[in-house]
DRENDO-1510 file (C-alpha; in Angstrom, 1 decimal, always signed):
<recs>
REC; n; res; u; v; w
REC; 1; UNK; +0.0; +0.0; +0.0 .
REC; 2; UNK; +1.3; +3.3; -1.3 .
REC; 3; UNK; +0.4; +6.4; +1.0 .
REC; 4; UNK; +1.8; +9.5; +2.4 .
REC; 5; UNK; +3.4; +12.9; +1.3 .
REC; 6; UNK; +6.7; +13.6; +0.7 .
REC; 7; UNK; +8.5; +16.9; -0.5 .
REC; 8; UNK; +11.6; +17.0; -2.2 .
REC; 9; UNK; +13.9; +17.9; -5.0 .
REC; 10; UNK; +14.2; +17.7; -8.2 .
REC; 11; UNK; +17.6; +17.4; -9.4 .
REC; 12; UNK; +20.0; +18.2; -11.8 .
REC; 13; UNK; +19.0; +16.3; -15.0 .
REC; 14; UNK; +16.1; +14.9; -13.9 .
REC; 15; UNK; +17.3; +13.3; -10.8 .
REC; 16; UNK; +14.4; +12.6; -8.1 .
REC; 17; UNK; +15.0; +10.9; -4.9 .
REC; 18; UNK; +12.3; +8.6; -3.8 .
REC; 19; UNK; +11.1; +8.6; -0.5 .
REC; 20; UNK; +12.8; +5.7; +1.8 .
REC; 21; UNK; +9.5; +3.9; +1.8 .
REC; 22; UNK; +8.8; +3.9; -1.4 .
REC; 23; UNK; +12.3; +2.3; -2.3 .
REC; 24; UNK; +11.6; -1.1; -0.2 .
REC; 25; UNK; +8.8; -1.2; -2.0 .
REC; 26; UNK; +10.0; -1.9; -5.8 .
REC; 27; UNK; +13.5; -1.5; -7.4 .
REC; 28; UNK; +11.5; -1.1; -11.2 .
REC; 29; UNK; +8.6; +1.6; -11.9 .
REC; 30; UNK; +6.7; +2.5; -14.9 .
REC; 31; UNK; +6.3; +6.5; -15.0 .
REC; 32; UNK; +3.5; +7.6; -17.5 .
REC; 33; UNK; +1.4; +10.7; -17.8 .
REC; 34; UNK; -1.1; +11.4; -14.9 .
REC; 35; UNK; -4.3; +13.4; -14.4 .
REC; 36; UNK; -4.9; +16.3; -13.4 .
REC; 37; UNK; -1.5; +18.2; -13.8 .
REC; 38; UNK; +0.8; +15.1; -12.0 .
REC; 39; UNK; +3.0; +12.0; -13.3 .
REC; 40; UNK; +2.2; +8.6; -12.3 .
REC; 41; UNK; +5.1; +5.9; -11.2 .
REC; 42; UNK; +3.5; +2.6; -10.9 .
REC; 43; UNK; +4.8; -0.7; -10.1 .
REC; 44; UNK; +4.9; -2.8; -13.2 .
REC; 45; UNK; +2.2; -5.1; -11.9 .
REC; 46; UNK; +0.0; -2.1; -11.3 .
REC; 47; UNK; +0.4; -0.4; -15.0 .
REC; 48; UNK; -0.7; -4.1; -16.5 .
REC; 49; UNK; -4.1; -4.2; -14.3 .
REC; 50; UNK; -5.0; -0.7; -15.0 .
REC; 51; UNK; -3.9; -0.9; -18.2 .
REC; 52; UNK; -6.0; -4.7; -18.3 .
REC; 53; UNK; -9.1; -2.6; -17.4 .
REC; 54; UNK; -9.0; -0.5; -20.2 .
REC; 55; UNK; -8.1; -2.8; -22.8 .
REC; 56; UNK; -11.2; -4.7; -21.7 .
REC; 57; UNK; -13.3; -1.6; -22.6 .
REC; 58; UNK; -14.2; -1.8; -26.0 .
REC; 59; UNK; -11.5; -0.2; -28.3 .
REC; 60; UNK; -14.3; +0.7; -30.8 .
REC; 61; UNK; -15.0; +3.7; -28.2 .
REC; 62; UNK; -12.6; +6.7; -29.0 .
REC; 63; UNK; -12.4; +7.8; -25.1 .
REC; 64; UNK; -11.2; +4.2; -24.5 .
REC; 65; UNK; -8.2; +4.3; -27.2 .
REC; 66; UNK; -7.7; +8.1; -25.9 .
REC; 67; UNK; -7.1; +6.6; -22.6 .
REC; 68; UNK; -5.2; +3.9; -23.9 .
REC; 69; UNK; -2.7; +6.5; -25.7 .
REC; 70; UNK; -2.5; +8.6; -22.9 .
REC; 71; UNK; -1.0; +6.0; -20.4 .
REC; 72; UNK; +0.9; +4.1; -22.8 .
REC; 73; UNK; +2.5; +6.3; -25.4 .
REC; 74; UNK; +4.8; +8.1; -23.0 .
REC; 75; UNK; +5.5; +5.6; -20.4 .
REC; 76; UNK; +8.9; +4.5; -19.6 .
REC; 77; UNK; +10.6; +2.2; -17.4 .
REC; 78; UNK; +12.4; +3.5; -14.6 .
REC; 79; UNK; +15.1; +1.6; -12.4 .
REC; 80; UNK; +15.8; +3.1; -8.9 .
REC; 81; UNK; +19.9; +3.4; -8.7 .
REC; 82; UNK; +21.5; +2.9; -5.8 .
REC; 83; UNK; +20.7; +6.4; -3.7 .
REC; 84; UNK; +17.5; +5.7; -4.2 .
REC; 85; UNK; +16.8; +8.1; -7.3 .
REC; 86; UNK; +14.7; +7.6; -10.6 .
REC; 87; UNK; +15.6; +10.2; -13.9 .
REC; 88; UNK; +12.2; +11.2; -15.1 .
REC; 89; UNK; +12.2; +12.3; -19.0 .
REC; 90; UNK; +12.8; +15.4; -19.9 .
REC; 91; UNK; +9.5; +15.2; -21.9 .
REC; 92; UNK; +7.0; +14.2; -18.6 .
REC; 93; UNK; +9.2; +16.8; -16.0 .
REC; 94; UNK; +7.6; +19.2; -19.0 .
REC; 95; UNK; +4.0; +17.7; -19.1 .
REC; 96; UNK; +4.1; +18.3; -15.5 .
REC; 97; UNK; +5.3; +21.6; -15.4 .
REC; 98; UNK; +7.8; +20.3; -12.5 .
REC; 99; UNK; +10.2; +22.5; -10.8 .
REC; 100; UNK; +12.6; +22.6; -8.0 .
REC; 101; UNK; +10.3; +21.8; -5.5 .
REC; 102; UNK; +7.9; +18.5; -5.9 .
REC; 103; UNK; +5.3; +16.7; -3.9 .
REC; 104; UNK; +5.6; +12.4; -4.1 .
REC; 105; UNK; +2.7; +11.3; -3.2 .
REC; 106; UNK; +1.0; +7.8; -2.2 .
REC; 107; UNK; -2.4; +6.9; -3.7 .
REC; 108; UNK; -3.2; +3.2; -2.8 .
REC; 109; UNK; -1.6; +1.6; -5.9 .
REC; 110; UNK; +0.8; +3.7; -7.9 .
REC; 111; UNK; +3.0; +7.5; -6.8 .
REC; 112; UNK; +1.9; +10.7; -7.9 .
REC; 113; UNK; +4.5; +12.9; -8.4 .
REC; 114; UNK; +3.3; +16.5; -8.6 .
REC; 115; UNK; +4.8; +20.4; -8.7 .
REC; 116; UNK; +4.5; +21.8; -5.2 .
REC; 117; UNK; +2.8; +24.4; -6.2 .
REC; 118; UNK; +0.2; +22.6; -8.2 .
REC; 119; UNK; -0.3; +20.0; -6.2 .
REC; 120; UNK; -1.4; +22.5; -3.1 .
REC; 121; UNK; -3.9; +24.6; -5.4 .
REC; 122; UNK; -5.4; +21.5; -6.6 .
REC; 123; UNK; -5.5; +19.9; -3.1 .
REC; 124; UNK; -7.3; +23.4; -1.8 .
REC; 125; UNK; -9.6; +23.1; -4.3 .
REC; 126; UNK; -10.9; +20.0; -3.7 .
REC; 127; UNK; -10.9; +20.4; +0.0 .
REC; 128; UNK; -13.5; +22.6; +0.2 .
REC; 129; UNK; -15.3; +19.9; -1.9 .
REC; 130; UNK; -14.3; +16.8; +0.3 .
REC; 131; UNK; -17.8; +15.8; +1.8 .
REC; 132; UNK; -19.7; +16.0; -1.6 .
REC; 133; UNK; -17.1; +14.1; -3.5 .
REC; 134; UNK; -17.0; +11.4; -0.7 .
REC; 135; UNK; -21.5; +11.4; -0.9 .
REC; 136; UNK; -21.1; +11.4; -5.0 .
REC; 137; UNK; -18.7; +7.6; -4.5 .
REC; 138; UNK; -19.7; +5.7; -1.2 .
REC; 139; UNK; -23.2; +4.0; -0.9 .
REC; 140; UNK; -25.1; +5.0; +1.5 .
REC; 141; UNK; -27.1; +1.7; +2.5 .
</recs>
């Protein structure tokens, strides 16, 4: 189980330490695009499952193949070196917008990895909508 929230650096040429407790976890990530302005580093397992569940959409429906695209097009594997850093591509520290200052956070089953300044706008803006969003996806028996 992925959780927590981290702040760190980003480095020259990419270079982003991982949090200790993300390390034990998995030596091998797959980094794609996220949602919502962040990057998502998933375990290899992970990407197959959520990539399983879109493939088992029916690709005759544009969003699905948009979707599809999306997570697979830029995705790379990343190996964590022996400090405990990944190199994230030039091209997805740009998708991001990520700067000096970054946010690594845990969400159940894969990182997001998120510009600190982003990541707290987005995260004040949904606060304020925290009790609605929670009514809109648990059933109330």
């Amino acid at each position: 189980m992925l959780i927590g929230k981290y702040y760190h650096h980003l480095e020259d040429k990419g270079r982003l330490s991982l949090p200790a407790k993300f390390r034990e976890v998995n030596k091998s990530w797959i980094i794609t695009r996220g949602l919502d302005g962040c990057l998502f580093l998933l375990q290899e397992s992970n990407f197959k499952q959520e990539l399983n569940k879109i493939a088992q959409s029916s690709l005759t429906k544009k969003a699905n193949r948009d979707l599809l695209r999306l997570m697979t097009n830029e995705a790379k594997e990343l190996e964590v070196d022996d400090n405990g850093r990944v190199n994230l591509p030039n091209y997805l520290i740009d998708f991001a917008n990520l700067k000096k200052n970054i946010v690594v956070v845990g969400s159940l089953n894969h990182i997001e990895i998120w510009d600190q300044d982003h990541y707290h706008d987005y995260i004040d803006q949904i606060e304020n909508q925290a009790e609605s969003i929670a009514e809109s996806i648990i059933d109330h028996d």
